[in-house]
C-alpha positions in Angstrom: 135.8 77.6 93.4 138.2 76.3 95.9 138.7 78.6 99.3 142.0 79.2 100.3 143.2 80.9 103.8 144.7 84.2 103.3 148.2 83.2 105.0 148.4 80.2 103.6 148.4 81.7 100.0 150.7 84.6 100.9 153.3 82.5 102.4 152.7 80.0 99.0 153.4 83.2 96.9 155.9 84.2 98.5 158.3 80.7 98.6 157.6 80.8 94.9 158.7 84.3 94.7 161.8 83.9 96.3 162.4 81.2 94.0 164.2 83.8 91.9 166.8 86.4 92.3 165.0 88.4 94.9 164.6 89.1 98.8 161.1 88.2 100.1 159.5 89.3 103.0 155.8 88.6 104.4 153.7 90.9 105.9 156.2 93.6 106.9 155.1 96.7 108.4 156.4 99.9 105.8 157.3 102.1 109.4 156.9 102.2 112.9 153.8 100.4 114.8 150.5 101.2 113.0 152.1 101.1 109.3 150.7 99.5 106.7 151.6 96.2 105.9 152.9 95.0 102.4 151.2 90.9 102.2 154.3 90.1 100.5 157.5 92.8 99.6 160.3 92.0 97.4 163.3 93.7 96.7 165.6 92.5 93.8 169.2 91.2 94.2 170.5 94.5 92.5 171.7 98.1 93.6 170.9 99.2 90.2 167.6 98.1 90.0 166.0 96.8 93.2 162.9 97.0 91.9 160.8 97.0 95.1 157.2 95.4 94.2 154.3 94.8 96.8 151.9 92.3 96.3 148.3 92.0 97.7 146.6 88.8 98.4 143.1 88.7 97.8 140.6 85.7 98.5 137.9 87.0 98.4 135.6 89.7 95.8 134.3 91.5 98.6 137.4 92.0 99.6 139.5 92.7 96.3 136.2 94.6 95.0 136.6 97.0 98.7 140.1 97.5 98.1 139.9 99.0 94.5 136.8 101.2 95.7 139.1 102.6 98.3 142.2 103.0 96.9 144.1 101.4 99.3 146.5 99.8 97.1 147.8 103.3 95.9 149.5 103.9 99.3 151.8 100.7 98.7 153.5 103.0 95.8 155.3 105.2 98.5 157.4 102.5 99.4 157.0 100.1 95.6 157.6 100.5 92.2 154.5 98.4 91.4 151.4 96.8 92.8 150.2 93.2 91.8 147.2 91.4 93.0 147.3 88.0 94.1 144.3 85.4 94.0 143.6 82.4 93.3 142.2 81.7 89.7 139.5 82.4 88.2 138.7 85.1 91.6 139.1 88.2 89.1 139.0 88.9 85.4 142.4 91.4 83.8 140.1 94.0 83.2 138.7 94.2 86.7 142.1 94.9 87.9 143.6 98.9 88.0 145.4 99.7 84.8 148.9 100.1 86.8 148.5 96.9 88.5 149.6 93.5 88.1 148.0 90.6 88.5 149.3 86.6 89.8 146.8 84.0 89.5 147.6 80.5 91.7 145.3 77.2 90.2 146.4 75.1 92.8 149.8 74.0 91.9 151.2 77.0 90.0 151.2 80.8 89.9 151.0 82.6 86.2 151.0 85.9 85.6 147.9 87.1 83.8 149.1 91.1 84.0 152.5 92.6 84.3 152.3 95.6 86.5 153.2 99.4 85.4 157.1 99.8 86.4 157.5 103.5 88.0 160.6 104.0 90.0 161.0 106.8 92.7 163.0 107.6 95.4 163.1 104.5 98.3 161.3 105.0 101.3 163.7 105.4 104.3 161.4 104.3 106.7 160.6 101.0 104.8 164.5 100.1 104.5 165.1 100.7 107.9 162.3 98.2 109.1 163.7 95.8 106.0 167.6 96.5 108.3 165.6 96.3 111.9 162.8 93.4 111.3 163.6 91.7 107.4 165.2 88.9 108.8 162.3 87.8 111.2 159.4 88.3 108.4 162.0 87.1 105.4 161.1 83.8 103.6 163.4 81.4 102.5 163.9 79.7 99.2 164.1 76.0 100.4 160.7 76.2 101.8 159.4 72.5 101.0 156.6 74.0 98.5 154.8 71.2 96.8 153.8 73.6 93.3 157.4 74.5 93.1 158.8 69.7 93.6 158.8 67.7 90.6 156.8 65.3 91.0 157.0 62.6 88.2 153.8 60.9 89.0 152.2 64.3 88.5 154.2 65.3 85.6 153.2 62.3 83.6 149.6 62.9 84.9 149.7 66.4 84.1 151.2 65.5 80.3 149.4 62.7 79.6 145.6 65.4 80.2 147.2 67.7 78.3 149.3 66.2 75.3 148.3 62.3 75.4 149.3 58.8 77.0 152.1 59.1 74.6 154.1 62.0 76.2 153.7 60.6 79.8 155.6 57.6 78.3 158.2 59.5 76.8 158.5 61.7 80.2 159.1 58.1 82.3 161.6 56.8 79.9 163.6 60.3 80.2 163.5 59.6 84.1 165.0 56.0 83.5 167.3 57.2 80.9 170.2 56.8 83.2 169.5 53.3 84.5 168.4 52.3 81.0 171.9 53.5 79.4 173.3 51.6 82.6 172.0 48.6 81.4 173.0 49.0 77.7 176.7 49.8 78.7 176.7 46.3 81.0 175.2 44.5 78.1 177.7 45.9 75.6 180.4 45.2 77.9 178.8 41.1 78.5 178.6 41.3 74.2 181.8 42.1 73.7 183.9 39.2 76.6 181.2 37.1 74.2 182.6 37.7 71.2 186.2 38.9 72.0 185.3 42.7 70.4 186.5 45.8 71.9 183.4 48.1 72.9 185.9 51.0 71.9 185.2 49.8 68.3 183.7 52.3 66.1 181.8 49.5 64.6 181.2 47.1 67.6 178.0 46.5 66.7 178.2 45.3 63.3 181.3 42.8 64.4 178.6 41.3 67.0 176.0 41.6 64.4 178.8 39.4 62.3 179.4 37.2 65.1 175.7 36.2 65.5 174.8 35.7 61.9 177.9 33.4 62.1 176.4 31.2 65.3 172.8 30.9 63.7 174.4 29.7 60.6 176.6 27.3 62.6 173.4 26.2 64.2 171.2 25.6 60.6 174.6 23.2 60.0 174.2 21.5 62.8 171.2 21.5 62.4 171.3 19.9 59.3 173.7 17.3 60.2 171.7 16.1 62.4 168.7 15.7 60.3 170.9 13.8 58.1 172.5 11.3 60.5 169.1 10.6 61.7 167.7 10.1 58.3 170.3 7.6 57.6 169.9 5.7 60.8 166.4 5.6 60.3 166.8 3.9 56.6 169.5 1.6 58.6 166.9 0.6 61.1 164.0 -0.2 58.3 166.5 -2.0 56.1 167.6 -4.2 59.3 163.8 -4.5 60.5 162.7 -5.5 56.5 165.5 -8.1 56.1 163.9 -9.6 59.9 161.2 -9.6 58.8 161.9 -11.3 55.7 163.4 -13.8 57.6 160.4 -14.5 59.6 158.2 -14.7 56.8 160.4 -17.7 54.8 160.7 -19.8 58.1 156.9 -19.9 58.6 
């Protein structure tokens, strides 16, 4: 199992979290000096329903395993409408997590959500929104942190496609990334079609009048074609007659 740094994962979690229509702060304190401290806190966009959710990183069993034994998790719910935990996959089965709780899972490019947490709301803490007014632009995360799970990245999207759905997909995924220098190309090759042939690429049926056009040329050609097989055919029985009457000739002087 890969070993991430506790930080490092909460600050991951929380550019994806503010990704969304939410407020996202790391490792507030919920008071004055000495409170505890929220890994990551987010507040909807919304007066009607804010929605306040804490969420616990955990990188470790012991750790996670401690916590639940304790309880410490409930005392988030003064100041949250929910608690979700936070590790990386595969740390923590559904089951092992409290009933109430969430839980966020990070494979090492994306978060999913294996457990949706139980939604209580009560009254706002006053002493948590006054840190959010005093300290929440300090400990706030932005949403245009460079966050590599969150980039497309089409070498890793056809990668990503072709393990999971085939070679096939991965193609179809490139081609969708060209399809504006491809149709580009089409419309300057139209265009050099139609100055070709003298047809409007308005026309509803351009392509059929150049389709005309070309069947036209090739049979041009096969007449040319065929001219010239005949004209050499006849100079060719021109030259044997000249070259038999010669050597005719030859033949009675000797």
């Amino acid at each position: 199992m890969t070993v991430y740094d506790h930080d490092e994962l909460a600050h991951n979690l929380a550019v994806h979290l503010s990704k969304g229509n939410r407020r996202v702060w790391e490792n507030i304190p919920a008071g004055p000096g000495g409170s505890i401290r929220p890994d990551v806190y987010t507040i909807e966009k919304s007066f009607a329903k804010p929605n306040p959710m804490t969420y616990e990183i955990k990188v470790s069993r012991s750790d996670f395993l401690s916590d639940i034994k304790s309880g410490k998790w409930q005392r988030y719910l003064d100041f949250s409408y929910g608690v979700t935990f936070a590790v990386p996959k595969g740390l923590v089965t559904r089951k092992e997590v409290p009933e109430s709780c969430g839980l966020i899972q990070f494979n090492g490019e994306f978060w999913t959500t294996s457990k949706r947490p139980t939604i209580v709301p009560r009254e706002l803490d006053t002493a948590m929104m006054l840190k959010l007014i005093i300290d929440g632009n300090e400990k706030a995360t932005v949403a245009d942190y460079p966050i590599k799970t969150e980039a497309f990245d089409l070498h890793q999207a056809r990668e990503a496609a072709s393990r999971k759905f085939g070679k096939q997909l991965a193609k179809d995924i490139a081609r969708l990334h060209k399809l504006p220098e491809e149709r580009k190309r089409m419309d300057d090759e139209k265009a050099r079609l139609g100055a070709l042939f003298n047809v409007s690429v308005d026309k509803w049926c351009f392509f059929d009048d150049v389709e005309y056009h070309i069947n036209e040329l090739k049979e041009k050609m096969r007449d040319g074609e065929n001219a010239l097989k005949e004209k050499c055919d006849r100079e060719m029985k021109a030259l044997k007659k000249r070259l038999n009457s010669e050597l005719d000739a030859i033949s009675r002087r000797l």
